[in-house]
Phi, psi and omega in degrees: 000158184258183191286321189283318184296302192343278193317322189272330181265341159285320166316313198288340193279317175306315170274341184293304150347288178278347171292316163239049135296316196261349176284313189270358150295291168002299171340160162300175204020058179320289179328314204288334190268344162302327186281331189276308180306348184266314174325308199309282165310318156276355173282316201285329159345292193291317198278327187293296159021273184300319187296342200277309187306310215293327187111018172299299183246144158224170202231081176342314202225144191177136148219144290013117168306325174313325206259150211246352116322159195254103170304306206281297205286286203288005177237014180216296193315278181341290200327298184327282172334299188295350176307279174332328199268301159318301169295328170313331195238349183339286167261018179268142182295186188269327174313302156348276185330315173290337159272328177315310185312344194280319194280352151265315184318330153311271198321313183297308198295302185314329179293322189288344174261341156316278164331305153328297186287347190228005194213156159292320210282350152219161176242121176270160187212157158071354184110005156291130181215170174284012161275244192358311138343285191292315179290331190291329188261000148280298129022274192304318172311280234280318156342304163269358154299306182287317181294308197291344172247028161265309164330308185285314189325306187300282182286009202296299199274347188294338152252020170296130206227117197234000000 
C-alpha cells in the first residue's frame, strides 16, 4: 500500500472515531461511558508508551508525525471500542464478560495483523506478535471493565437523593 492510502486511511479512521465517539455517548449513562472512555485512554497511553520506547511495535506512518505513538488508535479508536464494549456487559455476569471480549479482541487483533503484513501503519519488533496482541488487548477490555464496575460498586449508592 502506498503512503497517500496510508495517510487517507487514517484521516478517515480519525472521523469515524469521533463519529462514533459522539453516537456512544448519547446512550443513556453518558458519565459512565465518559469514564470509560478516559480510563480507556490513559491505560492505553501508558502501555502504548512503554511497548513503543521498549521497542515492541512502532508506528511508521503516524498523524501527527511528531508523536512516536498511535493518537489515533490510543485516544479515540481503543477509548471508542472500549465504550462499545462496556455497554455490551454493562449487566452481564463474568462469565459473559469474558466471552464478550472475544467480539471485540478478534476483530481488533485480525485487523491489526492486517495492517502489519500490508501497511507502514504498525510494525511488530522484538517478538511481539499477534498472541501477544489479542492478550494485551482482552487484558485491557477486561482491566476497564472490572475498575468500572469497581467504580459503580463504590459510588453506586452515594448519590442517590430517595
Amino acid at each position: 500500500m502506498g503512503r497517500k492510502f496510508e495517510k487517507n486511511l487514517i484521516k478517515l479512521l480519525y472521523f469515524f472515531g469521533i463519529g462514533s465517539f459522539i453516537f456512544s455517548i448519547k446512550k443513556p449513562l453518558a458519565k459512565d461511558w465518559l469514564l470509560v472512555f478516559f480510563i480507556k485512554s490513559y491505560y492505553a497511553s501508558l502501555v502504548d508508551q512503554m511497548v513503543v520506547n521498549k521497542g515492541y511495535v512502532e508506528y511508521p506512518i503516524r498523524i501527527p508525525s511528531k508523536v512516536k505513538t498511535s493518537l489515533l488508535f490510543d485516544y479515540i479508536l481503543f477509548p471508542i471500542t472500549c465504550v462499545f464494549y462496556n455497554q455490551l456487559t454493562k449487566d452481564s455476569p463474568i462469565i459473559q464478560c469474558l466471552l464478550k471480549v472475544l467480539y471485540f479482541s478478534v476483530p481488533m487483533t485480525i485487523t491489526e495483523l492486517w495492517l502489519e503484513k500490508n501497511t507502514q501503519l504498525v510494525k511488530y519488533k522484538k517478538g511481539w506478535n499477534w498472541k501477544t496482541n489479542f492478550n494485551s488487548l482482552s487484558f485491557s477490555f477486561l482491566l476497564v471493565r472490572f475498575s468500572m464496575s469497581v467504580i459503580r460498586r463504590l459510588f453506586n449508592n452515594k448519590y442517590d437523593v430517595s
